[in-house]
C-alpha angles and dihedrals in degrees: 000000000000116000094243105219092220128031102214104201112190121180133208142177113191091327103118090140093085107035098081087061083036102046096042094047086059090047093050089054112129140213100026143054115259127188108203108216105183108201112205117202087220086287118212094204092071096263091154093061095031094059100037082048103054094017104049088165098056115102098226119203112195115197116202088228137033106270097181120228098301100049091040086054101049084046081051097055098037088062082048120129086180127102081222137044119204114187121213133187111239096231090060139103122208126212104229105254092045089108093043091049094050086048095055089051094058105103103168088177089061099044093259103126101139122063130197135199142231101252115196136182105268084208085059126006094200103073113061125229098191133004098173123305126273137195140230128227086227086064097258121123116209133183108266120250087347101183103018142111118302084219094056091062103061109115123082121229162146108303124171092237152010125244119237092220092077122351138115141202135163116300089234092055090051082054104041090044084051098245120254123338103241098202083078085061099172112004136046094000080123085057100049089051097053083051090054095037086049108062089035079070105255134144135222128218123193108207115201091195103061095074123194117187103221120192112233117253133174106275117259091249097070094043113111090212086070144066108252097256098195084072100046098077109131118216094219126116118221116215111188112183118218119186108315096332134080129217116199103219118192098210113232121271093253080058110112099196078254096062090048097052085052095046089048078055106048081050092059091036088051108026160050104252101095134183121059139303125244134215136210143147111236116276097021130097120276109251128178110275099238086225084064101044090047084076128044110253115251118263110271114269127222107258111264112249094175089103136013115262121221129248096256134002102268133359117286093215096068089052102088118180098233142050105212102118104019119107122206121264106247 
C-alpha cells in the first residue's frame, strides 16, 4: 500500500447530503497522495453504508456515540498513515490544488507548522467565510475578513489561528499540541488549539491559494442547542510562565474560567511551558488560581532551541483594537 502524503479526516453527523461533492473533491486533489478517513458521530440516515457503498476508497471510522467535531476529529487522526493531517468540514468543496498549496505553506524551520484556507461561501465564491482566524486584544478570536471580497484576501500571511473548517499540520505537532479539547465538542475547539499551538511556540500561515468552498449555514452563536457565546467572555487573565518569561493570554469569549484553568493545564501535560498560571480580573492585583496552587508547580525545563520562536505570541497585526466588523470564530 502506498505511504499517502496527507491524511484528510472529514466528520459528519447525519449529514450524507454533502459527502458525494465532499468526498469526490478530495478525491480530485493533485499533486499529492491523500488517504480519505471519513469519521461518523454514530449517524441515524445510513452514512456508513452509504459511503462504504459509493466510496469504496474511503477509510470510514464509525463511533458508537456522537463525539462532535473535536472528538471525531481526534478519532479521525488517531486512525492517520500521513506525516501530515489536514481537517475538513463535511458540507465543503475543495478546489484541486488546495492540498498541494497548504502543503507548500508549511515551513517547519520557520515556525510555521499549521496552514489555513481561503474559505469561501459555496452559494458565491466571491465573498469569503474565513480567511484564517484573528484575535482581539480584548481576548476574542473572529473569522478574518468574514463577509468580505475573495479578492481582498489574496495575500498569504501570518494569522493567529487556523479554521477547522479547512486547515493541516503534521500529524506529530497534533499530537504533541493534544488535539482538540473535546469538551469544546462543536465550537471554538479550532480556537483553543491555536491557543495551545501558539505558546508551545508554533506559527500559523494562511494560505489564499488553497480554496474550500464552504455552504452557508446559520452561524453557532444563534443556534438553541448552544450556550450564547458572545456572553460567555471571562474576565480573567490568564498568565502562563515559559521559561523565564511570562506571556499575559486573554482566554477566548466561548472560556468559562474553568476552560481556561484546563487549557493552562493541557500546555504544561503536552508541552514544554512549565510553572503555574495565574488568574486575575483586569485592573486588580495578580494572585495565585487556587486550581494551580492546589498542585506544585513542575520543575523548570530547559528552553527549547529545535526552531526558532517568534517575537511575540502571536502576530500584532492580527490584534486590531476594535471589534466593529469582526464575527466570532464558530
Amino acid at each position: 500500500m502506498t505511504q499517502p502524503d496527507v491524511s484528510v479526516v472529514v466528520v459528519t453527523w447525519n449529514g450524507r447530503q454533502h459527502l458525494d461533492a465532499c468526498l469526490n473533491a478530495v478525491a480530485a486533489q493533485q499533486g499529492v497522495r491523500v488517504e480519505t478517513i471519513l469519521v461518523d458521530n454514530a449517524s441515524t440516515d445510513g452514512t456508513v453504508a452509504y459511503v462504504r457503498d459509493r466510496h469504496p476508497s474511503v477509510r470510514v471510522v464509525g463511533l458508537p456515540e456522537n463525539r462532535g467535531f473535536a472528538g471525531g476529529n481526534n478519532a479521525g487522526a488517531a486512525e492517520a498513515r500521513a506525516p501530515l493531517v489536514a481537517f475538513l468540514n463535511n458540507d465543503t468543496a475543495a478546489e484541486p490544488g488546495w492540498l498541494q498549496a497548504l502543503v507548500a505553506g508549511l515551513d517547519e524551520a520557520n515556525g510555521f507548522a499549521l496552514a489555513t484556507s481561503r474559505i469561501v461561501y459555496m452559494h458565491d465564491p466571491r465573498i469569503i467565510d474565513s480567511a484564517g482566524d484573528g484575535f482581539l486584544r480584548s481576548g476574542g478570536a473572529f473569522k478574518r475578513m468574514h463577509g468580505g471580497q475573495s479578492e481582498d484576501a489574496a495575500e498569504p500571511l501570518e494569522v493567529f489561528g487556523v479554521c477547522g473548517a479547512a486547515c493541516l499540520m503534521p500529524r506529530k505537532i497534533f499530537e504533541e499540541i493534544g488535539g482538540f479539547d473535546e469538551d469544546f465538542f462543536a465550537s471554538h475547539e479550532d480556537v483553543d488549539l491555536s491557543y495551545r499551538a501558539r505558546l508551545l511556540g508554533y506559527r500559523v500561515r494562511y494560505v489564499p491559494a488553497a480554496i474550500v468552498r464552504h455552504q452557508r449555514r446559520p452561524g453557532i452563536e444563534t443556534d438553541s442547542r448552544f450556550p450564547n457565546h458572545q456572553r460567555m467572555l471571562s474576565e480573567a487573565v490568564v498568565v502562563v510562565r515559559i521559561g523565564n518569561d511570562e506571556q499575559t493570554v486573554l482566554p477566548d469569549r466561548v472560556r468559562t474560567k474553568q476552560a481556561v484553568a484546563r487549557s493552562c493545564r493541557r500546555v504544561r501535560r503536552y508541552g514544554r511551558p512549565s510553572g503555574c498560571c495565574r488568574r486575575t480580573a483586569p485592573g486588580r492585583p495578580r494572585s495565585t488560581s487556587s486550581k494551580c496552587s492546589a498542585t506544585p508547580p513542575p520543575p523548570p525545563m530547559p528552553p527549547c532551541t529545535a526552531r526558532p520562536a517568534a517575537t511575540a505570541p502571536w502576530p500584532a497585526s492580527t490584534c486590531p483594537t476594535s471589534r466593529r466588523g469582526s464575527t466570532p470564530t464558530g
